[in-house]
C-alpha positions in Angstrom: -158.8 -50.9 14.0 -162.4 -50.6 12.9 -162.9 -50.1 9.3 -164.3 -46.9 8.3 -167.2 -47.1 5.9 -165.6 -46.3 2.7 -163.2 -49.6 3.4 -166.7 -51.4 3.1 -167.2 -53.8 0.1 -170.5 -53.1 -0.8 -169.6 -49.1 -0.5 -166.5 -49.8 -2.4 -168.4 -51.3 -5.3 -170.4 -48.6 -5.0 -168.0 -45.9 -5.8 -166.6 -47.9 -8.4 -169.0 -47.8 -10.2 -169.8 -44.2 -9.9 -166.4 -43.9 -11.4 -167.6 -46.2 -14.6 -170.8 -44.6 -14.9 -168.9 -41.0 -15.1 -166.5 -42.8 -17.4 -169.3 -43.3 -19.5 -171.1 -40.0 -19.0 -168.5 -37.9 -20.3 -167.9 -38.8 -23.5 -171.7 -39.5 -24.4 -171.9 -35.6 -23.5 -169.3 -34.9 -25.5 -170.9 -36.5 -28.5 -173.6 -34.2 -28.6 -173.0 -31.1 -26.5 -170.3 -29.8 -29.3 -173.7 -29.6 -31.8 -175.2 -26.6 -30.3 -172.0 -24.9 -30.3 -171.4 -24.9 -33.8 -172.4 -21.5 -34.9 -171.0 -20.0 -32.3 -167.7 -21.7 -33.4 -167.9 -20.9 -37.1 -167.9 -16.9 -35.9 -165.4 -17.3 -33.7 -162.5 -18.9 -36.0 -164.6 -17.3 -39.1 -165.3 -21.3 -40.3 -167.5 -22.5 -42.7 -170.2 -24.8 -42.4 -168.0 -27.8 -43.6 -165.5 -26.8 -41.3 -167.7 -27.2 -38.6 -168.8 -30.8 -39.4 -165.4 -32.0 -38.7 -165.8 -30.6 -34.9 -168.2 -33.6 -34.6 -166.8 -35.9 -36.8 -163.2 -35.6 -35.8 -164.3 -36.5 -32.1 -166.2 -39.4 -33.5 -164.5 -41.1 -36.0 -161.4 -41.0 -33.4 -163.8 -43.0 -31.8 -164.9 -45.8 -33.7 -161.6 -46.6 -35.6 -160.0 -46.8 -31.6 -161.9 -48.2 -29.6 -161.2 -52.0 -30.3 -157.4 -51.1 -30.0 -158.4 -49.6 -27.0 -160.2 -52.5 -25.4 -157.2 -54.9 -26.2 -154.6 -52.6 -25.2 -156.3 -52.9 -21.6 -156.4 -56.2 -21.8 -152.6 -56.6 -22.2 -151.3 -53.3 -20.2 -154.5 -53.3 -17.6 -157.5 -52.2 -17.8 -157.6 -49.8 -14.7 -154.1 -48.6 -16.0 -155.5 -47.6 -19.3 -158.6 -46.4 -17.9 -156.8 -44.0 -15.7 -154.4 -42.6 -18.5 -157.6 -42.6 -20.8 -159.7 -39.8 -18.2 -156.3 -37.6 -18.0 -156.3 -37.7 -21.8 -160.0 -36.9 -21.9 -159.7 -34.4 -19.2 -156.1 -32.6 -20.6 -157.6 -32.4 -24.1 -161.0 -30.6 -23.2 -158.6 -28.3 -20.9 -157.0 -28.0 -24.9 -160.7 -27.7 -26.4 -161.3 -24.9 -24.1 -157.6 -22.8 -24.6 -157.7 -23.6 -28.0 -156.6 -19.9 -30.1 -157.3 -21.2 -33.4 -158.6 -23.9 -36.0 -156.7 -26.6 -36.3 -155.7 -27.0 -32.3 -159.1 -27.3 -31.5 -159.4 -30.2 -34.6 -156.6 -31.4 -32.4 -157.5 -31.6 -29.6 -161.4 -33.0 -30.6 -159.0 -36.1 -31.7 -157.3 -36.6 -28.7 -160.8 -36.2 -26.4 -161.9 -39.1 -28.8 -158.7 -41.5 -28.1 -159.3 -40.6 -24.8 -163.1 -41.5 -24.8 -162.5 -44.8 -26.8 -160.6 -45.7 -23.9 -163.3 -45.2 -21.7 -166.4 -46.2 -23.3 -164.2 -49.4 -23.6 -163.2 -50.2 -20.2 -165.9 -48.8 -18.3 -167.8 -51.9 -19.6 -165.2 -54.4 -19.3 -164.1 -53.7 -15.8 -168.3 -54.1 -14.5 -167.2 -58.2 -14.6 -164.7 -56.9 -11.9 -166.3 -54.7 -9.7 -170.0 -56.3 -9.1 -171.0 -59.7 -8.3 -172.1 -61.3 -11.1 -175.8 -61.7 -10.2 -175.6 -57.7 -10.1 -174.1 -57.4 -13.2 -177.4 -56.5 -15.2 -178.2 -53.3 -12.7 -174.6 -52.4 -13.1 -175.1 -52.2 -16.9 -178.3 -50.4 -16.8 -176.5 -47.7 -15.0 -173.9 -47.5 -17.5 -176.6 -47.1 -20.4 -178.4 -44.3 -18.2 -175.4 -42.7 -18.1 -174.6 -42.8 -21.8 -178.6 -41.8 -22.7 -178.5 -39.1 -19.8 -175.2 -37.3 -21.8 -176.5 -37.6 -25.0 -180.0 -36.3 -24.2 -178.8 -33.7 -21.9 -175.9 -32.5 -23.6 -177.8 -30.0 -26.2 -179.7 -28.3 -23.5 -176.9 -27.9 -21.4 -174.7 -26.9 -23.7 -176.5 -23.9 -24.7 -177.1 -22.7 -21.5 -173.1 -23.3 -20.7 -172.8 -21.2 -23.9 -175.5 -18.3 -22.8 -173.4 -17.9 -19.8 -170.3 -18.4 -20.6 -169.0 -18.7 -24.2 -168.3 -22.0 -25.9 -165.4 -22.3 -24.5 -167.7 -23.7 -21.4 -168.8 -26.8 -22.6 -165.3 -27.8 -23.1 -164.1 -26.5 -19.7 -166.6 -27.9 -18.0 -165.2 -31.8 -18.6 -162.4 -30.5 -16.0 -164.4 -30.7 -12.7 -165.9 -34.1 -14.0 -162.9 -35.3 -15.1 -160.6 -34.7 -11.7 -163.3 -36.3 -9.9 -163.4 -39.2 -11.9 -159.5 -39.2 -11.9 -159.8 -39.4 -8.0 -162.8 -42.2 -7.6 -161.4 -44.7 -10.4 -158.0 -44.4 -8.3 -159.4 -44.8 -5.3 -161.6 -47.5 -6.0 -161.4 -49.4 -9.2 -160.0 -53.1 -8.3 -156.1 -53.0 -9.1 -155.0 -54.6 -12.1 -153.8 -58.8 -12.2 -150.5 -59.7 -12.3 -149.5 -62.1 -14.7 -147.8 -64.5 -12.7 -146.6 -66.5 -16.3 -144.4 -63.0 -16.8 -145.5 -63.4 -20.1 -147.5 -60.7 -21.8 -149.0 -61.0 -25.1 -147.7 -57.9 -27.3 -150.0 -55.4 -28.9 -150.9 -56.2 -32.5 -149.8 -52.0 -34.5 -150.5 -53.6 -37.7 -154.1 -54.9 -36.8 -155.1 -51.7 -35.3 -153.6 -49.6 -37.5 -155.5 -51.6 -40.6 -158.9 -51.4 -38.7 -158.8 -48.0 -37.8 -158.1 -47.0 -41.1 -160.7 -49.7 -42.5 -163.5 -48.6 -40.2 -162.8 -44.2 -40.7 -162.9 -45.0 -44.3 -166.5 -46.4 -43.5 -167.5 -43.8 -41.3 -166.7 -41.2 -44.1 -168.1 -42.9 -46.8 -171.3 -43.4 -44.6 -171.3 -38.9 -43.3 -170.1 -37.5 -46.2 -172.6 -36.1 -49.0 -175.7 -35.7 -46.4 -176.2 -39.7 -47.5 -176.3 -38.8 -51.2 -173.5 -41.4 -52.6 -171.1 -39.8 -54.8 -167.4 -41.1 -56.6 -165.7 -40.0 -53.4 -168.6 -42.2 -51.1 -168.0 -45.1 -53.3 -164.0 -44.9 -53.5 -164.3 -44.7 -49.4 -166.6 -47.4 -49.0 -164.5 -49.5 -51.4 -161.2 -49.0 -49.7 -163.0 -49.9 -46.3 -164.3 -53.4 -48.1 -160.5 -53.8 -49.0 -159.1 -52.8 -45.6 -161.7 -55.3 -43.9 -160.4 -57.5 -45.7 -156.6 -57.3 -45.4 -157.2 -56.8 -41.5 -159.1 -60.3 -41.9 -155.9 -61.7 -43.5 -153.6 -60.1 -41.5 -155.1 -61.2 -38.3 -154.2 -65.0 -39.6 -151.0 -64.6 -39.7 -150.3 -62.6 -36.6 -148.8 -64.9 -33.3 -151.0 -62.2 -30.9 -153.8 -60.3 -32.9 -156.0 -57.3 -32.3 -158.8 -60.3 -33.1 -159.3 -63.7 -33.9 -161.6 -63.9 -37.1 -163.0 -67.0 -35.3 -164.0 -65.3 -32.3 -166.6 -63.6 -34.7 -167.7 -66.1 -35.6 -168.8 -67.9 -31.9 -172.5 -67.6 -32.1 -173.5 -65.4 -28.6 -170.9 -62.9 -29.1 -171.6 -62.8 -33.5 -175.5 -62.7 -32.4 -174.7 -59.8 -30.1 -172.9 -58.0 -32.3 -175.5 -58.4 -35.4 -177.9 -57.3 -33.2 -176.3 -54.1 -31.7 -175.4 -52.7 -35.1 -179.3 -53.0 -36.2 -180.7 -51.7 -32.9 -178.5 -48.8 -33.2 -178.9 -48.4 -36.9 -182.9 -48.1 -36.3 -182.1 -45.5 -32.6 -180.7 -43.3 -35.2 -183.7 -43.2 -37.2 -185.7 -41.2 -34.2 -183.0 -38.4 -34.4 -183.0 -38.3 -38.1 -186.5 -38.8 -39.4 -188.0 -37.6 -36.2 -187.3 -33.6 -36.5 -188.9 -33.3 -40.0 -191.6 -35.0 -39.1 -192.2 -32.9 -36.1 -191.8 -29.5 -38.3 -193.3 -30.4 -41.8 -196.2 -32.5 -40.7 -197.0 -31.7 -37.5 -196.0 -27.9 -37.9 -194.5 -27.8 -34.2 -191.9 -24.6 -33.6 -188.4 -25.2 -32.6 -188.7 -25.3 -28.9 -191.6 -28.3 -28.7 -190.0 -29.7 -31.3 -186.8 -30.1 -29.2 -189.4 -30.8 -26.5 -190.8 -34.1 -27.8 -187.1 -34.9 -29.3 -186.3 -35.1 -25.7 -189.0 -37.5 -24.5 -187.3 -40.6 -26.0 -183.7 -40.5 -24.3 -185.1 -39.3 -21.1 -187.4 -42.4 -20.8 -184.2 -44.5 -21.9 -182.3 -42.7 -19.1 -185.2 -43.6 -16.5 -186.0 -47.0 -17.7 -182.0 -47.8 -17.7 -182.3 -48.9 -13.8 -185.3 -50.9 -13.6 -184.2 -52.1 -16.9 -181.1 -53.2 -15.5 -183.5 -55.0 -12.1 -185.5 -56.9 -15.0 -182.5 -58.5 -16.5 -180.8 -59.8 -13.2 -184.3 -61.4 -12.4 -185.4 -63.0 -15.9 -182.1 -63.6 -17.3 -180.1 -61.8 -20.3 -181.7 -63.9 -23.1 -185.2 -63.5 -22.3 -184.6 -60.0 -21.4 -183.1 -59.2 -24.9 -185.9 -61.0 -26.7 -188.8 -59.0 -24.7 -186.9 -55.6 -25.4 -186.9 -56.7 -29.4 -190.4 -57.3 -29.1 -191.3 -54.0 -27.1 -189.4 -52.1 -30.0 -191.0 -54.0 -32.8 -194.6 -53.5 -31.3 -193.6 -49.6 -30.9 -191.4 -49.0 -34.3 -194.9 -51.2 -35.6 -197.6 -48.4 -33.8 -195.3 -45.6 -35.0 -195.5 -46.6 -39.1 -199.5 -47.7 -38.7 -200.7 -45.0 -36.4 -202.4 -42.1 -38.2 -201.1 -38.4 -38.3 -204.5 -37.5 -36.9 -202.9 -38.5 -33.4 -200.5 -35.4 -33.3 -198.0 -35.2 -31.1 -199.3 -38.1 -28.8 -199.6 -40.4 -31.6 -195.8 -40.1 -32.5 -194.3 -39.7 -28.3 -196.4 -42.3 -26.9 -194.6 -45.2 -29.4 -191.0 -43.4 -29.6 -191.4 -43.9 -25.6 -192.1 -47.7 -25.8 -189.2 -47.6 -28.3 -186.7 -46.3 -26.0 -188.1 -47.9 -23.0 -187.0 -51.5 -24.6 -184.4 -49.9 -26.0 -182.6 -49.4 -22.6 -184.0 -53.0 -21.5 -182.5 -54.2 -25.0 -179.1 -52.9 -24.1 -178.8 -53.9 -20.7 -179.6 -57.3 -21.5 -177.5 -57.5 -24.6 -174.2 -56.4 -22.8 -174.8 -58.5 -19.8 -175.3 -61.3 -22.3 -172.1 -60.2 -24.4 -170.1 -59.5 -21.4 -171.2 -63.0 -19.1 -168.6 -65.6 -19.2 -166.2 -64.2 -21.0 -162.3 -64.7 -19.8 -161.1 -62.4 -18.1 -158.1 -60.9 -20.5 -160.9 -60.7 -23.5 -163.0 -58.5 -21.5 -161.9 -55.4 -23.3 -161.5 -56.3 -26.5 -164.7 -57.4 -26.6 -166.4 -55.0 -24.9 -165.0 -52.4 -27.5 -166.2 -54.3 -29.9 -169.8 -54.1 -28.5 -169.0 -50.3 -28.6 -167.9 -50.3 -32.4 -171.2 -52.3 -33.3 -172.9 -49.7 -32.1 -171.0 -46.5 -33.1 -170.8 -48.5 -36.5 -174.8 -48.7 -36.4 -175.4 -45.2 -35.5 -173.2 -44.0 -38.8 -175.1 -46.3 -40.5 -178.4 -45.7 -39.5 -177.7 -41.6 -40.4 -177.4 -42.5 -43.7 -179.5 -45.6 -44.9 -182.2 -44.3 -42.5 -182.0 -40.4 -44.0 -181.6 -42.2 -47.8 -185.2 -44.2 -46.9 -186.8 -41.2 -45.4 -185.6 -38.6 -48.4 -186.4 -40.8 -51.1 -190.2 -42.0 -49.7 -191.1 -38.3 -48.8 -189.4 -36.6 -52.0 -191.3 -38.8 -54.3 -192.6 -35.6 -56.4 -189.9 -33.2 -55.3 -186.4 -32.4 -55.3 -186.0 -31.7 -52.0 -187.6 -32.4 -48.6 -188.0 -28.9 -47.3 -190.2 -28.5 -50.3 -192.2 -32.2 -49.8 -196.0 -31.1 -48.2 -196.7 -32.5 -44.9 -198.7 -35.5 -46.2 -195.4 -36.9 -48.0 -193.1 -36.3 -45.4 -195.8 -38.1 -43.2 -195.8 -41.1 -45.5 -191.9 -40.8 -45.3 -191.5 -41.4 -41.8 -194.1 -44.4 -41.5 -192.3 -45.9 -44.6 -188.9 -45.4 -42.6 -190.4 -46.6 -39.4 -191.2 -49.7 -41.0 -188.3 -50.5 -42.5 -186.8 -50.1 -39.7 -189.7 -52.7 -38.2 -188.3 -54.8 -40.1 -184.7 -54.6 -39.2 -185.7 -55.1 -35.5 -187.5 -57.7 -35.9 -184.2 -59.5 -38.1 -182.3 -59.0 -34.6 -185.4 -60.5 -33.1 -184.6 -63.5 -35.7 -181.3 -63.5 -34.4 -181.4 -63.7 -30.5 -183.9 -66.4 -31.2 -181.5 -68.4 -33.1 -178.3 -67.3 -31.1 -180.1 -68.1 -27.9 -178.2 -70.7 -25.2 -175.3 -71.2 -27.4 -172.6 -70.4 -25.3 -169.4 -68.9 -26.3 -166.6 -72.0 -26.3 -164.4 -71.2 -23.3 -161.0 -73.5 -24.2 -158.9 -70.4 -26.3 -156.2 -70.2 -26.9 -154.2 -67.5 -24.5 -153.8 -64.7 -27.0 -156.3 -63.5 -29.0 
């Protein structure tokens, strides 16, 4: 019989990875559509504005304490497996989201969306080794961080027109059409799992998991809570997150099959690409923290153009994710990583020096260099990461990439917003009441601090460069 195009390998691959690149799409949208719905939420269940918060953080600190366990859980059940059950959890708990009649189901249900999304931010990136031939794996990762830039841009906007229309129920609802689909394309066409033909499977390390996630929400709360101001509670959190690092560490040398092997850490080209994902993401979050108040108290832009230029940066990551992707196939992960640090550094650099006289052009025409190396940054970074790696570490380590990064973004919203208050709030109490000039000087103070932190993860893929990861391991992790 003829085959009919679909049964084509290069179509195949093709719809494969439309099914990662959704798998990464829908939780990035989830991370930041639920932010415009917020007032709308706190009439509806009569909520306060602390209530609120824990819409958002619930879905995200669900997140980042999972989404290691999720990586290694695929590695030992299967990653398609897991991938599967993690979209019908996703999917399910938005249907939840949406029905919720009260509070606390909705809290819920944002908990299970995020076990659900850990599961798929995890895999999506660990099954690209699978799907694409290896010299195409740098285009294949540039999709996936389009993806993940296109739902976080566009999931405000969208949001409050699903909301205008509909309700807020909407932007829940709307995961359901999104979600069958990609139910039906990563079933149809992600590779089928391995066999292990030893018939021995390494078992899932509870204890490990259950010590990290508690370790790294501890973290996550003592880095939210208090707007960045650090208070008994801050300190108590961030202490028992030093201590819970710590017995994870031990733990993980006693256990026959751990979540991690402290070693692994410590192999050069995966540490490097972990140190450098946590201060890229760390300085990202500086744009959406530092850059509002700088648009509206210096520049004296109204709401919409505010949200206007906020836009400009992850819609030129999301177009530059693709070409991105081209450049690091053709010149290789290594020098690709190094040229995005230096892109950022030169444009973080032009941000802090250039003078307020610009106006808008003189803050969008740097932030746009910033997030155009950004996206080449982390297409190179997780090809590096992700290149050579055996095949039942994949997902571990690719949700460890993932936590780097989550762990970056809660750390950038405080240490950047502590920098920015505390430079522009120099003779006041309070930045709403700072005069444009110091909340000018506060952003180009914040900018280069954060010039310097990119150019410490320049330090490091200089140093970290053609040391590859040992490949004898033992079998479990």
């Amino acid at each position: 019989m003829l085959k009919t195009i679909t049964d084509t390998p290069a179509t195949a691959s093709t719809w494969a990875i439309a099914a990662l690149s959704l798998s990464m799409l829908m939780p990035s949208l989830d991370t930041s559509i639920a932010n415009v719905a917020l007032p709308s939420l706190a009439r509806a269940f009569n909520a306060s504005f602390q209530d609120m918060q824990w819409i958002l953080l619930s879905y995200l600190l669900a997140i980042t304490a999972l989404i290691v366990g999720a990586g290694r859980l695929g590695d030992i059940v299967g990653r398609r497996r897991l991938l599967l059950a993690g979209i019908g959890l996703f999917t399910a708990a938005s249907l939840l989201c949406g029905l919720a009649p009260a509070f606390w189901l909705l809290l819920i249900a944002r908990v299970a969306q995020g076990l659900g999304a850990a599961a798929m931010m995890a895999l999506a990136v660990a099954m690209v080794g699978e799907t694409v031939p290896k010299e195409r794996t740098g285009r294949a990762m540039g999709l996936l961080g389009t993806m993940s830039a296109i739902g976080t841009s566009f999931g405000p906007s969208l949001g409050g027109m699903l909301i205008s229309g509909f309700g807020w129920r909407s932007i829940f609802l709307v995961n359901l059409p999104l979600g069958i689909l990609n139910l039906l394309l990563a079933y149809r066409h992600l590779p089928a799992d391995r066999q292990d033909t030893n018939g021995q499977r390494a078992s899932f390390d509870v204890i490990g998991t259950l010590l990290l996630a508690l370790s790294l929400a501890a973290y996550a709360l003592a880095m939210t809570l208090g707007q960045g101001a650090f208070g008994p509670l801050n300190i108590a959190l961030l202490s028992g997150a030093a201590i819970g690092g710590g017995v994870f560490l031990l733990a993980e040398t006693k256990i026959a099959s751990p979540l991690i092997r402290p070693a692994m850490i410590c192999e050069r080209k995966l540490g490097a690409g972990l140190i450098m994902s946590a201060l890229v993401s760390t300085v990202m979050m500086a744009t959406l923290v530092v850059g509002p108040f700088y648009l509206s108290y210096a520049l004296r832009l109204d709401p919409v153009f505010v949200g206007m230029v906020m836009s400009a940066g992850p819609l030129v990551a999301a177009l530059a994710g693709m070409p991105a992707g081209r450049l690091v196939d053709r010149f290789g992960a290594q020098r690709s990583t190094i040229m995005g640090l230096a892109g950022m550094t030169a444009g973080l650099g032009a941000v802090a020096a250039l003078p307020e006289s610009l106006g808008v052009a003189g803050y969008v025409l740097p932030i746009s260099i910033v997030t155009a190396h950004y996206a080449l940054f982390q297409a190179a970074n997780n090809t590096a990461t992700m290149t050579d790696i055996r095949a039942d570490q994949r997902g571990v380590i690719s949700g460890l990439l993932n936590l780097s990064r989550n762990l970056g973004l809660v750390t950038g919203a405080s240490l950047m917003g502590a920098i920015f208050a505390a430079a522009a709030t120099a003779n006041v109490h309070d930045v709403m009441a700072a005069d444009p000039d110091a909340v000018a000087a506060g952003m180009r103070i914040t900018y280069a601090a954060a010039t310097v932190l990119i150019v410490v993860a320049l330090v490091t893929a200089v140093a970290g460069r053609g040391v590859p990861l040992r490949r004898p391991m033992p079998h479990s992790l």
